[in-house]
PyMOL Python script that loads the backbone (N, CA, C, O; Angstrom):
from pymol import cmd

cmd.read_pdbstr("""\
ATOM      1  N   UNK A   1      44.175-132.932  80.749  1.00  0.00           N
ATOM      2  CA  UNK A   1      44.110-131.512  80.482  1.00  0.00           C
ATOM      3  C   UNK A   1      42.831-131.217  79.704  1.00  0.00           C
ATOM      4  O   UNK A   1      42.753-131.912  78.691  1.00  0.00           O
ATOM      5  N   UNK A   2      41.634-130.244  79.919  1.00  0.00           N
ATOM      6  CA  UNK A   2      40.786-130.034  79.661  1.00  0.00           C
ATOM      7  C   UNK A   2      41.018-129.222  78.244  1.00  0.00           C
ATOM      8  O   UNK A   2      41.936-128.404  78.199  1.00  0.00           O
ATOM      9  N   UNK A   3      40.299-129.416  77.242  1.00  0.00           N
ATOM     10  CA  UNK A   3      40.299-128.228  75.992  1.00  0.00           C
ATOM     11  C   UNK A   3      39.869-127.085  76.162  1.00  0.00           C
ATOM     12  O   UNK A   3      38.932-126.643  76.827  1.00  0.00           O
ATOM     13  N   UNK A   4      41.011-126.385  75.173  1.00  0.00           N
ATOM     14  CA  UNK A   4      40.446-124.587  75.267  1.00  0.00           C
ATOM     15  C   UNK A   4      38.950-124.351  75.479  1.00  0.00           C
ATOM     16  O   UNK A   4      38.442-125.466  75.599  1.00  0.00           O
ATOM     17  N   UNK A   5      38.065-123.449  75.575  1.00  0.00           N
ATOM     18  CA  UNK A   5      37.041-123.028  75.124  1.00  0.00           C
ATOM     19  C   UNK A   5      37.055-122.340  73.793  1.00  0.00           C
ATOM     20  O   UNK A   5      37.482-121.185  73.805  1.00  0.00           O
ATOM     21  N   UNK A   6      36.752-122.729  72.901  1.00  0.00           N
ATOM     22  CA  UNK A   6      36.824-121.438  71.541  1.00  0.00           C
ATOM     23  C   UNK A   6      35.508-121.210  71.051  1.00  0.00           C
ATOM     24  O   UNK A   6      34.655-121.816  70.402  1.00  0.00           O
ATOM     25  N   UNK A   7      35.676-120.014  71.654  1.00  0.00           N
ATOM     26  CA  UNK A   7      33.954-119.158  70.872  1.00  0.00           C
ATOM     27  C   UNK A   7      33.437-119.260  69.764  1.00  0.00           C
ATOM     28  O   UNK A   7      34.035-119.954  68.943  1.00  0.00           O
ATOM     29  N   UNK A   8      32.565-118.814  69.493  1.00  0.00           N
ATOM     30  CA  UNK A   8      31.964-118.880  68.037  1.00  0.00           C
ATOM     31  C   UNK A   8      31.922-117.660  67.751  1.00  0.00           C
ATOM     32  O   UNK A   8      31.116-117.210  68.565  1.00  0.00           O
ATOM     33  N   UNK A   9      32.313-116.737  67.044  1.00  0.00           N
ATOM     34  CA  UNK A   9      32.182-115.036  66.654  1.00  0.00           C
ATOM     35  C   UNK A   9      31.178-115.402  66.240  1.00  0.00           C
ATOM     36  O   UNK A   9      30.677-114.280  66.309  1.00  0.00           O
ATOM     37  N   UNK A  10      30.004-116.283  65.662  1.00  0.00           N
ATOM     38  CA  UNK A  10      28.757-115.610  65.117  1.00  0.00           C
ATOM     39  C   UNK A  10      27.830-115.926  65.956  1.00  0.00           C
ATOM     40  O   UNK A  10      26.710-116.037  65.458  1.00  0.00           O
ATOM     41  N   UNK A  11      27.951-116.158  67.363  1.00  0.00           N
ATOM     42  CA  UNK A  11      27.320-116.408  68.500  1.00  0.00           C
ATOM     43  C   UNK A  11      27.617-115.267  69.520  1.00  0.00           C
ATOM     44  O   UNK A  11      28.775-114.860  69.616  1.00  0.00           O
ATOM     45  N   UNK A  12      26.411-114.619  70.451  1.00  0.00           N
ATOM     46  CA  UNK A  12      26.531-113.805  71.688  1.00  0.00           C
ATOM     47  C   UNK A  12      27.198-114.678  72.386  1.00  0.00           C
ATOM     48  O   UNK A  12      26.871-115.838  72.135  1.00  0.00           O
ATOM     49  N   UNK A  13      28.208-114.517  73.357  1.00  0.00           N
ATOM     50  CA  UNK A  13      28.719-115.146  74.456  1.00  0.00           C
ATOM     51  C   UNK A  13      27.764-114.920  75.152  1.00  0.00           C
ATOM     52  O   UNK A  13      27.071-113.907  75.064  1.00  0.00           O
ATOM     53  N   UNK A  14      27.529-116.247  76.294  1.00  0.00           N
ATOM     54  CA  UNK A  14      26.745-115.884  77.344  1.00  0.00           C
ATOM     55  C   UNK A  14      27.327-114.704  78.300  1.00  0.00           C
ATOM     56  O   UNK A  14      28.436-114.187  78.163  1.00  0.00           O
ATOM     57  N   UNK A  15      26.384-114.386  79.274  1.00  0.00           N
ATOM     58  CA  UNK A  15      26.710-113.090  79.760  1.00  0.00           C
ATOM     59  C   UNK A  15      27.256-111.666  79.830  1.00  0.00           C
ATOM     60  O   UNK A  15      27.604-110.872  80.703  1.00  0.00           O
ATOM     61  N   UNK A  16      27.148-111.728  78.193  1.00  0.00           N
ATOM     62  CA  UNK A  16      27.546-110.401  77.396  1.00  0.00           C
ATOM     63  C   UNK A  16      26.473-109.490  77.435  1.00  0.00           C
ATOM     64  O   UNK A  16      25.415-110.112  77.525  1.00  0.00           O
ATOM     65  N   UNK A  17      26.345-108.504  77.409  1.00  0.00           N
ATOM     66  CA  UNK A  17      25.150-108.028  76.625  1.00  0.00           C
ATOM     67  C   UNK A  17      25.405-107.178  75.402  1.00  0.00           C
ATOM     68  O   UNK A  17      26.076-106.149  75.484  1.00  0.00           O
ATOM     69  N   UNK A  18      24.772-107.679  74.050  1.00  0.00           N
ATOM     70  CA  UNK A  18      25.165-106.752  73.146  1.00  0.00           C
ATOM     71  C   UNK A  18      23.946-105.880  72.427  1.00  0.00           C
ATOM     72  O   UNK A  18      23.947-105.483  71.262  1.00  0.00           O
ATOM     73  N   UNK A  19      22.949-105.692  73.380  1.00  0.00           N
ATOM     74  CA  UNK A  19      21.680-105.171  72.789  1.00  0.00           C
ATOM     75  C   UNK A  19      22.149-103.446  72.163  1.00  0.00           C
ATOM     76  O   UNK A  19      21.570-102.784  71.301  1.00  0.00           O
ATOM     77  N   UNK A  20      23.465-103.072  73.021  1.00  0.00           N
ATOM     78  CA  UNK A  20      23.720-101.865  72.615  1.00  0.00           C
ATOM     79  C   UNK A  20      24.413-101.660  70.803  1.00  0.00           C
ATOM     80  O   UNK A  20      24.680-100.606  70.225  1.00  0.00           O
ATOM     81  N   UNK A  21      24.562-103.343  70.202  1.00  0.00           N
ATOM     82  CA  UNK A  21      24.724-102.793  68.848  1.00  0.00           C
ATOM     83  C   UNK A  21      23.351-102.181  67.993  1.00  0.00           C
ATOM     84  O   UNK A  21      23.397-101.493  66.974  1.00  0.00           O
ATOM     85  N   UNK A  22      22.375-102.548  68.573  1.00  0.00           N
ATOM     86  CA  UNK A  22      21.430-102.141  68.058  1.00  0.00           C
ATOM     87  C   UNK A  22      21.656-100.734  67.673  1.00  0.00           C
ATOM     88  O   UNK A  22      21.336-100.427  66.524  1.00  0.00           O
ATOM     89  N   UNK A  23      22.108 -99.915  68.374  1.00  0.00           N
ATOM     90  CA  UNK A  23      22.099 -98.377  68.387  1.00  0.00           C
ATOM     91  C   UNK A  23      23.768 -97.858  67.493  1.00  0.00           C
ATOM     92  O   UNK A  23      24.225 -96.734  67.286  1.00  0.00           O
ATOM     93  N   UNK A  24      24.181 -98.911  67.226  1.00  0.00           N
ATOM     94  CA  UNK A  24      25.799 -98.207  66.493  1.00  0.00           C
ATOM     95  C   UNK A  24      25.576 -97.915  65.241  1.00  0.00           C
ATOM     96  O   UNK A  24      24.585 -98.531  64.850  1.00  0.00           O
ATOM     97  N   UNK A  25      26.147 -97.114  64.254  1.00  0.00           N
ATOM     98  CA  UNK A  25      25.612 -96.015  63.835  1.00  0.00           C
ATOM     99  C   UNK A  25      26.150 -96.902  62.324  1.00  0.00           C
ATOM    100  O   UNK A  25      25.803 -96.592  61.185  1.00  0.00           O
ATOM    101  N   UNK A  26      27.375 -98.435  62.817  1.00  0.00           N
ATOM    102  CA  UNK A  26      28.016 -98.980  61.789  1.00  0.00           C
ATOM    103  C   UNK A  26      27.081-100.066  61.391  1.00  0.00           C
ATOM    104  O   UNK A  26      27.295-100.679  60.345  1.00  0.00           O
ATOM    105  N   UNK A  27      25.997-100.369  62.193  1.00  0.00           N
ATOM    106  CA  UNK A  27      25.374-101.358  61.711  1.00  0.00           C
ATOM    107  C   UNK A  27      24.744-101.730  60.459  1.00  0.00           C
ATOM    108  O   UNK A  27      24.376-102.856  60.124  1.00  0.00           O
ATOM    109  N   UNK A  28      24.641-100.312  59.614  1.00  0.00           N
ATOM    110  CA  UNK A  28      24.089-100.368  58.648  1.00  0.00           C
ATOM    111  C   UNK A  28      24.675-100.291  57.587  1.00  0.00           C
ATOM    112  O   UNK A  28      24.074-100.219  56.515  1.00  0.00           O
ATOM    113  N   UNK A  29      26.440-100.293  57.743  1.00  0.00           N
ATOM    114  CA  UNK A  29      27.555 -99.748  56.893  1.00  0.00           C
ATOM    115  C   UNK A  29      27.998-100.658  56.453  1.00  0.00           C
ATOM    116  O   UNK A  29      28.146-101.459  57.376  1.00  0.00           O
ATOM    117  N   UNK A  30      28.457-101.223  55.195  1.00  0.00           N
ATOM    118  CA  UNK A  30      29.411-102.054  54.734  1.00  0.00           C
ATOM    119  C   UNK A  30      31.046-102.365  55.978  1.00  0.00           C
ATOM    120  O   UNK A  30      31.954-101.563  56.196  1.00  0.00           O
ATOM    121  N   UNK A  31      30.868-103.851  56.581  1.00  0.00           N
ATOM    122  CA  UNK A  31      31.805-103.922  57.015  1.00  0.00           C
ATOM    123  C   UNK A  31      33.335-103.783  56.594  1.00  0.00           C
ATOM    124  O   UNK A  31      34.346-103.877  57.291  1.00  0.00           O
ATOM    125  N   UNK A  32      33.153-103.475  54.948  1.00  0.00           N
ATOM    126  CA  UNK A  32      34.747-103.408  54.543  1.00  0.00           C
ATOM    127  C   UNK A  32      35.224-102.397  54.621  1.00  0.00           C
ATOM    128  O   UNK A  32      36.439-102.271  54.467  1.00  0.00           O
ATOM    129  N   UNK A  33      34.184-101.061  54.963  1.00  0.00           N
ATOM    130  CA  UNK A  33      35.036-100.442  55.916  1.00  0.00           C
ATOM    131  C   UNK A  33      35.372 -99.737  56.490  1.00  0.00           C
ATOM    132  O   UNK A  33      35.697 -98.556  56.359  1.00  0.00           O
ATOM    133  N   UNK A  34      35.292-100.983  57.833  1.00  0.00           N
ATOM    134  CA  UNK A  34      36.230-100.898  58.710  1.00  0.00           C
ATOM    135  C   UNK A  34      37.640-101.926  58.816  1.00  0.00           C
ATOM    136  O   UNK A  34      38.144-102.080  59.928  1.00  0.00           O
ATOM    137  N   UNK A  35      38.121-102.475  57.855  1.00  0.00           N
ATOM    138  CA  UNK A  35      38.967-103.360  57.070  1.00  0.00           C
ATOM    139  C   UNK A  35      39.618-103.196  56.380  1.00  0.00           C
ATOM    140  O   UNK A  35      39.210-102.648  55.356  1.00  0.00           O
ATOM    141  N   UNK A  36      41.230-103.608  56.499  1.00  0.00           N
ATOM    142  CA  UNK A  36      41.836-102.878  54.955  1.00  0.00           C
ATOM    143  C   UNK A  36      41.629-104.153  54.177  1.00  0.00           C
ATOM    144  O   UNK A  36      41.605-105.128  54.927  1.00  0.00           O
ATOM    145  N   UNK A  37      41.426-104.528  52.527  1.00  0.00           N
ATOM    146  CA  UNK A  37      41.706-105.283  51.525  1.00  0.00           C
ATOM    147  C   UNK A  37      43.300-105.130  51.436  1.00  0.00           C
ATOM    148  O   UNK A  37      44.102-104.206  51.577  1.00  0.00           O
ATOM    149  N   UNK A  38      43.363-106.595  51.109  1.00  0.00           N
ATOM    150  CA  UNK A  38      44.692-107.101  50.622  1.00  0.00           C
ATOM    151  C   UNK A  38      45.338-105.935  49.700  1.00  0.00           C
ATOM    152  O   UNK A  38      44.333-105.432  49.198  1.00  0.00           O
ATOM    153  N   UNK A  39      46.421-105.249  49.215  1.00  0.00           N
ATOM    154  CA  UNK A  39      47.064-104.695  48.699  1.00  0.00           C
ATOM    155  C   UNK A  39      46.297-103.135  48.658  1.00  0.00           C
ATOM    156  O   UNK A  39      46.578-102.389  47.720  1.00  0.00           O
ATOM    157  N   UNK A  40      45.520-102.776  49.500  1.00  0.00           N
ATOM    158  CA  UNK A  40      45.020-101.756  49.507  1.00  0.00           C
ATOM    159  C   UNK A  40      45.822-100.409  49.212  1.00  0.00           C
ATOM    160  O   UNK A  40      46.949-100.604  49.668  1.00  0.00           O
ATOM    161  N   UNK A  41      45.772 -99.432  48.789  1.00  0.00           N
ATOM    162  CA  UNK A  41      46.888 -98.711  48.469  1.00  0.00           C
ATOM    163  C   UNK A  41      46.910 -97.054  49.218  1.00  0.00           C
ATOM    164  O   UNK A  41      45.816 -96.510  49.368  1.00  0.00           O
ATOM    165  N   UNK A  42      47.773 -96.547  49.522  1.00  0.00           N
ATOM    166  CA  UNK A  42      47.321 -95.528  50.890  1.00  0.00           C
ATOM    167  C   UNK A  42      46.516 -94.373  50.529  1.00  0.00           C
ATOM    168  O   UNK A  42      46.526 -93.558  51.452  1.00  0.00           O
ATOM    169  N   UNK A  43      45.719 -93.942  49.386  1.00  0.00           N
ATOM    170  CA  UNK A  43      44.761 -92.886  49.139  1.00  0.00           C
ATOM    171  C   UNK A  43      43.767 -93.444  49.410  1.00  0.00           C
ATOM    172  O   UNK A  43      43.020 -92.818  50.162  1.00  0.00           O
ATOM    173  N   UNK A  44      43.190 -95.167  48.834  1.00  0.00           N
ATOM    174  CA  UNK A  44      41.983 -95.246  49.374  1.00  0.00           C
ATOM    175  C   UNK A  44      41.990 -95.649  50.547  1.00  0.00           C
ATOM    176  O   UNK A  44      40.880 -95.390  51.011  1.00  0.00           O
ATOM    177  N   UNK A  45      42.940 -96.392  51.679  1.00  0.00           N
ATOM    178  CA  UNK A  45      43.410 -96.452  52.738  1.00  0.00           C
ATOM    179  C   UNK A  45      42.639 -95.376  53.292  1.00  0.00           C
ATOM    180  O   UNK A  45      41.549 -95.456  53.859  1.00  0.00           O
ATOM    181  N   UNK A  46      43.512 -94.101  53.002  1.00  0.00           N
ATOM    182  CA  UNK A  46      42.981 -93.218  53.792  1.00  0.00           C
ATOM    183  C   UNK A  46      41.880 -92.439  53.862  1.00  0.00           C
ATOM    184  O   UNK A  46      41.665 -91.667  54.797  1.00  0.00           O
ATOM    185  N   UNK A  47      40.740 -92.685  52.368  1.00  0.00           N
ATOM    186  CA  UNK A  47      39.403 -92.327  52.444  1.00  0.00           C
ATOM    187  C   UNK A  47      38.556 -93.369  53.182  1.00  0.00           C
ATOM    188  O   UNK A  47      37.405 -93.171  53.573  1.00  0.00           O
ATOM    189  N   UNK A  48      39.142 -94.319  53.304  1.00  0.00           N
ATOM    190  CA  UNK A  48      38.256 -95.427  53.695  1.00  0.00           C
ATOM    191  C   UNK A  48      38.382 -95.939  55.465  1.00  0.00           C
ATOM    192  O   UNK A  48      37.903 -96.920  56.034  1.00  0.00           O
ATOM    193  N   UNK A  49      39.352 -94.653  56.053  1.00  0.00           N
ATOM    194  CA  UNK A  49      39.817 -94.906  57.387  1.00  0.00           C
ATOM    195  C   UNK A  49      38.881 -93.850  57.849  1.00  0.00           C
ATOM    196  O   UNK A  49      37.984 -93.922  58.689  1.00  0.00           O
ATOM    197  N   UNK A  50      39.384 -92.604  56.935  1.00  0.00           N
ATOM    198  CA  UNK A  50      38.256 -90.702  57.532  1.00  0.00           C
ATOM    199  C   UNK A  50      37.152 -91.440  57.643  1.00  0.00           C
ATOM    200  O   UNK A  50      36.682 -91.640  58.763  1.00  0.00           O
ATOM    201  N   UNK A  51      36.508 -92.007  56.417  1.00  0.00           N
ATOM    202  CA  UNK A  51      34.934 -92.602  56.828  1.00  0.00           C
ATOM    203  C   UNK A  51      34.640 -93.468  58.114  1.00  0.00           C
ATOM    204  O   UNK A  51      33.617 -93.572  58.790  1.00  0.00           O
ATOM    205  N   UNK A  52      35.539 -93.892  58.191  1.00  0.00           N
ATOM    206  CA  UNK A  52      35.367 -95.349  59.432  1.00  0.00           C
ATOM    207  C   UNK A  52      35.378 -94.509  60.823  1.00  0.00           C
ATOM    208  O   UNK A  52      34.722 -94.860  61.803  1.00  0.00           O
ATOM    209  N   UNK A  53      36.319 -93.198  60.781  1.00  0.00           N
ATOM    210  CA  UNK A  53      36.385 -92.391  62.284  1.00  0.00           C
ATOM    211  C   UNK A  53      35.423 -91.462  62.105  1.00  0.00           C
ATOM    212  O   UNK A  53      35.043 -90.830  63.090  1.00  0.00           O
ATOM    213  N   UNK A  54      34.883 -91.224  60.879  1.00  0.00           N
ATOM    214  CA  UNK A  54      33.780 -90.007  60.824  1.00  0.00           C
ATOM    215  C   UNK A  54      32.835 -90.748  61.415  1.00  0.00           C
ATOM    216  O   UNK A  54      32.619 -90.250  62.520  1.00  0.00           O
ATOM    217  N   UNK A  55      31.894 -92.066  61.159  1.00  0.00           N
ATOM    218  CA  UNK A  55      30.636 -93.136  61.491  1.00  0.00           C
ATOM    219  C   UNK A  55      30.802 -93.181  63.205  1.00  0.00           C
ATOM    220  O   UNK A  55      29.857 -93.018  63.975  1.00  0.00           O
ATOM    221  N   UNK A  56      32.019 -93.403  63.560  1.00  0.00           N
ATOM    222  CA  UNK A  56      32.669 -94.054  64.870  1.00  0.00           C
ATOM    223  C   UNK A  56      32.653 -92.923  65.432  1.00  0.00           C
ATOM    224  O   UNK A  56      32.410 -93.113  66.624  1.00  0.00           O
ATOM    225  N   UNK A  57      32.811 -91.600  65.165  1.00  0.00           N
ATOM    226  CA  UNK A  57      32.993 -90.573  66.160  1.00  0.00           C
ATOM    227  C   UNK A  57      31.804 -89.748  66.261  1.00  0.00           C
ATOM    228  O   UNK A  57      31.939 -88.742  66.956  1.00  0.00           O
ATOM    229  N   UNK A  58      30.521 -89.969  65.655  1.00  0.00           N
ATOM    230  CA  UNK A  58      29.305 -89.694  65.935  1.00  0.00           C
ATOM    231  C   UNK A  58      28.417 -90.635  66.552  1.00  0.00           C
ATOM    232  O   UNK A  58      27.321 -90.168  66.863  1.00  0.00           O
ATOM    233  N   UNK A  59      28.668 -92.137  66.868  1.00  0.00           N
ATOM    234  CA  UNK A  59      28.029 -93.102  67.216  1.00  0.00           C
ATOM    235  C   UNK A  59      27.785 -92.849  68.693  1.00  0.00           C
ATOM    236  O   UNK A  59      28.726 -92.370  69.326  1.00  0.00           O
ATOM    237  N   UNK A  60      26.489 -93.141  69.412  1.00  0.00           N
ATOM    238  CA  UNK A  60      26.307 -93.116  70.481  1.00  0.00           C
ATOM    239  C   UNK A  60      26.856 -94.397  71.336  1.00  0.00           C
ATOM    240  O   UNK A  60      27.190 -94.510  72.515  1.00  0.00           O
ATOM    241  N   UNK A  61      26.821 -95.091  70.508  1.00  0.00           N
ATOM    242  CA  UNK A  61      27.491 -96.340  71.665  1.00  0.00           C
ATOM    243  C   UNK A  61      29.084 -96.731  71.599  1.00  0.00           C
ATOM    244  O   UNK A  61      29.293 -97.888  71.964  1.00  0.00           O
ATOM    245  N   UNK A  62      30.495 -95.835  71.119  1.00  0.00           N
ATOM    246  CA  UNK A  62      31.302 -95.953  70.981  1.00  0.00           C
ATOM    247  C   UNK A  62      32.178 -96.559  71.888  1.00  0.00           C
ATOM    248  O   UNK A  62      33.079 -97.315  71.525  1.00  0.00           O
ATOM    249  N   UNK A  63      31.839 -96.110  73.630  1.00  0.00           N
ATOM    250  CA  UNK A  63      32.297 -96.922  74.761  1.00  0.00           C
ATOM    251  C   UNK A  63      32.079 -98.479  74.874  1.00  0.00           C
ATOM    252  O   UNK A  63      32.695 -99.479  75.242  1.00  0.00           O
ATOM    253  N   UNK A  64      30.903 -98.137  74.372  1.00  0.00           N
ATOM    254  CA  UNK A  64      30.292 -99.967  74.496  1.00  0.00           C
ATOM    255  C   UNK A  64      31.654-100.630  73.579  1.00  0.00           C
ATOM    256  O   UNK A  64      32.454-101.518  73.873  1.00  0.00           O
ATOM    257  N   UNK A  65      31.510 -99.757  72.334  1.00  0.00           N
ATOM    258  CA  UNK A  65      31.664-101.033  71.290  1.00  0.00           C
ATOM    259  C   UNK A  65      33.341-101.285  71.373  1.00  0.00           C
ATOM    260  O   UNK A  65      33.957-102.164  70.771  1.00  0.00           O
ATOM    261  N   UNK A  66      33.959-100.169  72.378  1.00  0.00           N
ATOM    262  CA  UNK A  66      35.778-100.289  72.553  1.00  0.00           C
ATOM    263  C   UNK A  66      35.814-101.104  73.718  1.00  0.00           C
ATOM    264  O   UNK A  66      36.766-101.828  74.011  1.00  0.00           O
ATOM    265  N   UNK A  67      34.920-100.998  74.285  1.00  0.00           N
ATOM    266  CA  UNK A  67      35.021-102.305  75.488  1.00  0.00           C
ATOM    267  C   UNK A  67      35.186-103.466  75.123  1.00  0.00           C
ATOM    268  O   UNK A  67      35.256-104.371  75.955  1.00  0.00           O
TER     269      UNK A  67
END
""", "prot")
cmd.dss("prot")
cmd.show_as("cartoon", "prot")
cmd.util.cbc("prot")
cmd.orient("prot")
């Protein structure tokens, strides 16, 4: 039986193309967030979600990046 393949997340897969992160609007944003922290509590939850759909819903490459 042959082994899984398991990717590397800090590697492009071959035959991807991801030149379109260049243009996402999150690239320049603190990834935490789009992340909840451990025991996060639901007021900053929810300032820290509006921001994440406010960035995401002006981004030009939003199709790309839900694909």
């Amino acid at each position: 039986m042959a082994n899984p393949v398991v990717s590397d997340p800090t590697r492009p897969q071959e035959g991807i193309q991801w030149s379109w992160c260049l243009h996402a609007r999150c690239r320049v944003v603190d990834p935490h967030l789009f992340f909840a922290s451990d025991g996060e509590h639901k007021g900053p939850r929810i300032r820290r979600e509006r921001e994440a759909k406010r960035i995401c819903g002006h981004c030009p490459v939003i199709t790309e990046c839900r694909s």
